[in-house]
DOVO-835150 format. One line per 3 residues: number of its first residue (from 1); for each residue x, y, z of C-alpha. Coordinates in nm, 2 decimals. Layout:
% residues N
NUM> X Y Z; ...
***
This chain:
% residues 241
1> -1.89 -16.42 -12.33; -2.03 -16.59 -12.62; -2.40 -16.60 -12.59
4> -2.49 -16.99 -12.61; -2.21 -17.01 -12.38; -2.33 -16.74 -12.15
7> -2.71 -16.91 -12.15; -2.55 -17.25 -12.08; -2.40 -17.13 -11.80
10> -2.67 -16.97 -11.67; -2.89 -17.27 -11.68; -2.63 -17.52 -11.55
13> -2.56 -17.26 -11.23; -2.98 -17.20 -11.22; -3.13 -17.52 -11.21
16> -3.48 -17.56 -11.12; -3.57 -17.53 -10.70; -3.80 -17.47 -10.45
19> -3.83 -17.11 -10.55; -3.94 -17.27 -10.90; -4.19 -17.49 -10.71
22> -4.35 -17.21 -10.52; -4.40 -16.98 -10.83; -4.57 -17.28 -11.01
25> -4.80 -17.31 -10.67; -4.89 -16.97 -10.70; -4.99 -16.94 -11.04
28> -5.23 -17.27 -10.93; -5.36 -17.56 -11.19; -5.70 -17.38 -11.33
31> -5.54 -17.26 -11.69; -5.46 -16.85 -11.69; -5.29 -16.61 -11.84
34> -4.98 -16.54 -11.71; -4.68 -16.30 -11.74; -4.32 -16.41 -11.66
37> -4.11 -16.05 -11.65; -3.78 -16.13 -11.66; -3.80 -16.46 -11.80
40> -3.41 -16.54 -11.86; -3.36 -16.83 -12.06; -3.74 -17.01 -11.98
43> -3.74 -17.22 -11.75; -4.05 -17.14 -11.52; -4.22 -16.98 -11.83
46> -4.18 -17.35 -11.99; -4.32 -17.52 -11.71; -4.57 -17.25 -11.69
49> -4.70 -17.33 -12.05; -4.64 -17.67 -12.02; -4.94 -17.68 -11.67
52> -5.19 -17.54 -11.92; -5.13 -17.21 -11.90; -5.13 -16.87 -12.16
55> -4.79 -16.77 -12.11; -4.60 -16.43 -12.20; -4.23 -16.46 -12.13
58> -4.08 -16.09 -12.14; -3.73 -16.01 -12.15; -3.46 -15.77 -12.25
61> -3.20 -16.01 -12.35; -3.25 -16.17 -12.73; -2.96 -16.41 -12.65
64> -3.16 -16.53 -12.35; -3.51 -16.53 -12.52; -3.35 -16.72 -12.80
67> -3.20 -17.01 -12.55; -3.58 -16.99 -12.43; -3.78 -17.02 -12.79
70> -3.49 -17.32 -12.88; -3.60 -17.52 -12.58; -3.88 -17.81 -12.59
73> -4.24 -17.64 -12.57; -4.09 -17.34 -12.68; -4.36 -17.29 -12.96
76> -4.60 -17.31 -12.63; -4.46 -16.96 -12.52; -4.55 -16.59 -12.61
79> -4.19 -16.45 -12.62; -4.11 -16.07 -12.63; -3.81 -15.85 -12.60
82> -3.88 -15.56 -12.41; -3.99 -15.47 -12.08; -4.26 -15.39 -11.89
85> -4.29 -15.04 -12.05; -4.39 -15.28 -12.38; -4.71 -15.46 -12.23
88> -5.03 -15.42 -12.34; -5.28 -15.27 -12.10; -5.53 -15.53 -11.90
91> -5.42 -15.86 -12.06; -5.32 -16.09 -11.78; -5.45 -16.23 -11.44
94> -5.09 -16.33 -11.30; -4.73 -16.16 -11.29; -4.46 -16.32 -11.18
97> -4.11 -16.22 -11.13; -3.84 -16.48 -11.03; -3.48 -16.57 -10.96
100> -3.45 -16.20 -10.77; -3.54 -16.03 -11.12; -3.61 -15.74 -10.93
103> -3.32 -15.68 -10.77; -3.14 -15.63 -11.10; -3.35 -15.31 -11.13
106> -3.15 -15.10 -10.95; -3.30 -14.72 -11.01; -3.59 -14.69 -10.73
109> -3.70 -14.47 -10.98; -3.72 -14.74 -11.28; -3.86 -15.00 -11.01
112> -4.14 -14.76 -10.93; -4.26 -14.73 -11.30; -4.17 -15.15 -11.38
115> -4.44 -15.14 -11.12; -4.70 -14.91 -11.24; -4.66 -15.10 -11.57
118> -4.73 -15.41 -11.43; -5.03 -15.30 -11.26; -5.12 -15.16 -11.59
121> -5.09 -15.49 -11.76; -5.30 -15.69 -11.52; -5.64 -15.74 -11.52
124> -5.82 -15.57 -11.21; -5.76 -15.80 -10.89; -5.47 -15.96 -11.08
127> -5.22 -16.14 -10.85; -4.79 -16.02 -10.87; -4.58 -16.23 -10.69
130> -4.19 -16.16 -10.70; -3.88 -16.24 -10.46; -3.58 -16.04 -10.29
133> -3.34 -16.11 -10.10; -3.40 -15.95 -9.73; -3.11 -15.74 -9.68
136> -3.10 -15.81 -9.28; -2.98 -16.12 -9.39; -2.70 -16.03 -9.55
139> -2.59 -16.32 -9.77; -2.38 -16.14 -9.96; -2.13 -16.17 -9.70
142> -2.11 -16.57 -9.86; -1.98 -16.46 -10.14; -1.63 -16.54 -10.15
145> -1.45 -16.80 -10.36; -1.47 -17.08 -10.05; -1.82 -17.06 -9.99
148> -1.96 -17.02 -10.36; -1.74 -17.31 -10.54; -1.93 -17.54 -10.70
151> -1.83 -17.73 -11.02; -2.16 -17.75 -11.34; -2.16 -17.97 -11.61
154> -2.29 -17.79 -11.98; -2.50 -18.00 -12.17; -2.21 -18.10 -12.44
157> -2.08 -18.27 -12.12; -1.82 -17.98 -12.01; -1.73 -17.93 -11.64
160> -1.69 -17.62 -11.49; -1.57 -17.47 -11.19; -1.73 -17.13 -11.10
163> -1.71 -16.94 -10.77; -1.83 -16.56 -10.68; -1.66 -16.27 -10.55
166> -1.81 -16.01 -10.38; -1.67 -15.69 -10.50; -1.81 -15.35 -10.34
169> -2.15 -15.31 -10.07; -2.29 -14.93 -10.07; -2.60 -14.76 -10.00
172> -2.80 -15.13 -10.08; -2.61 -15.19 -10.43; -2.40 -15.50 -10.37
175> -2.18 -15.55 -10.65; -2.01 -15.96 -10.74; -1.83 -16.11 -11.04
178> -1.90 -16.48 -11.13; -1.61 -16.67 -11.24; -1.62 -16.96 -11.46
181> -1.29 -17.17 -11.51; -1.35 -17.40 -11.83; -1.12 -17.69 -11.86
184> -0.84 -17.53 -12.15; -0.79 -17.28 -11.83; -0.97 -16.98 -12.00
187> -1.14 -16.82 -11.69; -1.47 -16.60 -11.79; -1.58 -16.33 -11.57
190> -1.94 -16.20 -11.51; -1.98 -15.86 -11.35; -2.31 -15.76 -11.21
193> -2.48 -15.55 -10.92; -2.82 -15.59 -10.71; -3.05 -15.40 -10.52
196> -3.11 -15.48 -10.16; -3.44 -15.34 -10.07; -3.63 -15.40 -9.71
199> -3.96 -15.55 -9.69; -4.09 -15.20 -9.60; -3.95 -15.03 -9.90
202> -4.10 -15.29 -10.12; -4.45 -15.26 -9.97; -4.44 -14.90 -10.01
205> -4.33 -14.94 -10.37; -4.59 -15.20 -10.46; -4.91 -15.03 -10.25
208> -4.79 -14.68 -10.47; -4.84 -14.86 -10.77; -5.20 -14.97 -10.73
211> -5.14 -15.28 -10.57; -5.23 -15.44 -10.18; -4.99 -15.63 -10.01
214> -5.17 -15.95 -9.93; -4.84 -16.10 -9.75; -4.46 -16.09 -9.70
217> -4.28 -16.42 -9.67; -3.93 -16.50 -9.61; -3.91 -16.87 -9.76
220> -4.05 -17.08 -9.99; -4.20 -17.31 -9.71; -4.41 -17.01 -9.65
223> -4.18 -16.88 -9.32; -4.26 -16.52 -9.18; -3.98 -16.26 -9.26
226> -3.66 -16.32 -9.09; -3.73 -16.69 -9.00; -3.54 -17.00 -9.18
229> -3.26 -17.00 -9.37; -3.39 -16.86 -9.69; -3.33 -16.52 -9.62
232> -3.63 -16.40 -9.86; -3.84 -16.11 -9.90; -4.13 -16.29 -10.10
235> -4.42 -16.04 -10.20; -4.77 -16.14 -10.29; -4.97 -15.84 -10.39
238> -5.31 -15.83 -10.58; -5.41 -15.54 -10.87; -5.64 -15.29 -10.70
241> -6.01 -15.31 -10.84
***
């Protein structure tokens, strides 16, 4: 997939939410310097920037970062390809990780050391946040072509239909391929695979890298874990002093 295509897609299917609105609640109004790992194509690390606050928006993607830079306040934004393993020690008070970033690191392994490296970055009683999906809730089981349809319009004005299918569940990978249909009938596809972790295999990850658990959520109103209809596993931690 072409990759102005693949970003505009991206964007039309991720438009800004309440998960959006909680990040930007967390972070809080008094001007800091914050890390967005995983940034995508930018758009919490724009509105980040755009509050008043030193942004770094981190990710391994250059088509994505370069969607991100071409954006309005781009030129607010720190912007690096890499990832956490290419952070400089002690240089920020908040780390954020949205739009279930963290799921797309499958390896427990490599989740373990993005970790470490995070609590590397921050400052001493620097605040993480992220999001996963709780697997008890096991949305996946919505993904299907009925309950996923949804039709986006691109910013040239395009419509597209897009649906997901869910492809293969084992041992908490859960595998799906977007589809996009554009309107000559060309259908593109977009493969990819998560990791389902439990709220207690994500404390034990986060407390082994230097961090305490301040509290679990499971929905952006602030719901306890398996209330609502979110279905989240919403960590707040704090750097260990």
């Amino acid at each position: 997939m072409p990759v102005d295509l693949s970003a505009a897609l991206y964007d039309a299917d991720n438009a800004w939410g309440r998960d959006d609105e909680f990040f930007l609640r967390f972070v809080g109004r008094a001007p800091t310097r914050v890390l967005d790992l995983g940034c995508g194509t930018g758009r919490l690390t724009l509105a980040l920037a755009a509050a008043g606050h030193r942004v770094t928006g981190v990710d391994p993607e250059p088509g994505s970062l370069a969607a991100a830079r071409a954006k309005p306040g781009g030129d607010r934004v720190t912007w690096l390809a890499g990832t956490a393993a290419d952070l400089p020690d002690a240089t920020y008070d908040v780390a954020v990780l949205t739009s279930h970033v963290a799921q797309e690191i499958l390896d427990d392994g490599t989740w373990a050391e993005t970790l470490r490296h995070l609590r590397r970055a921050l400052v001493d009683g620097g605040r993480l946040a992220f999001d996963s999906r709780d697997p008890a809730a096991r949305r996946w089981e919505r993904w299907n072509p009925t309950d996923t349809l949804r039709r986006r319009t691109l910013p040239d004005g395009t419509t597209v239909d897009a649906w997901t299918e869910l492809t293969a569940v084992r041992d908490g990978l859960v595998s799906f391929l977007h589809h996009y249909l554009l309107p000559d009938g060309a259908e593109l596809r977009n493969p990819g695979t998560l990791r389902f972790r439990t709220e207690a295999e994500l404390r034990t990850a986060v407390a082994g890298a230097g961090f305490t658990v301040e509290r679990v959520l499971g929905g952006w109103a602030g719901e306890p874990v398996g209330a609502g209809d979110d279905g989240e596993l919403i960590v707040l931690a704090r750097a260990a002093r």
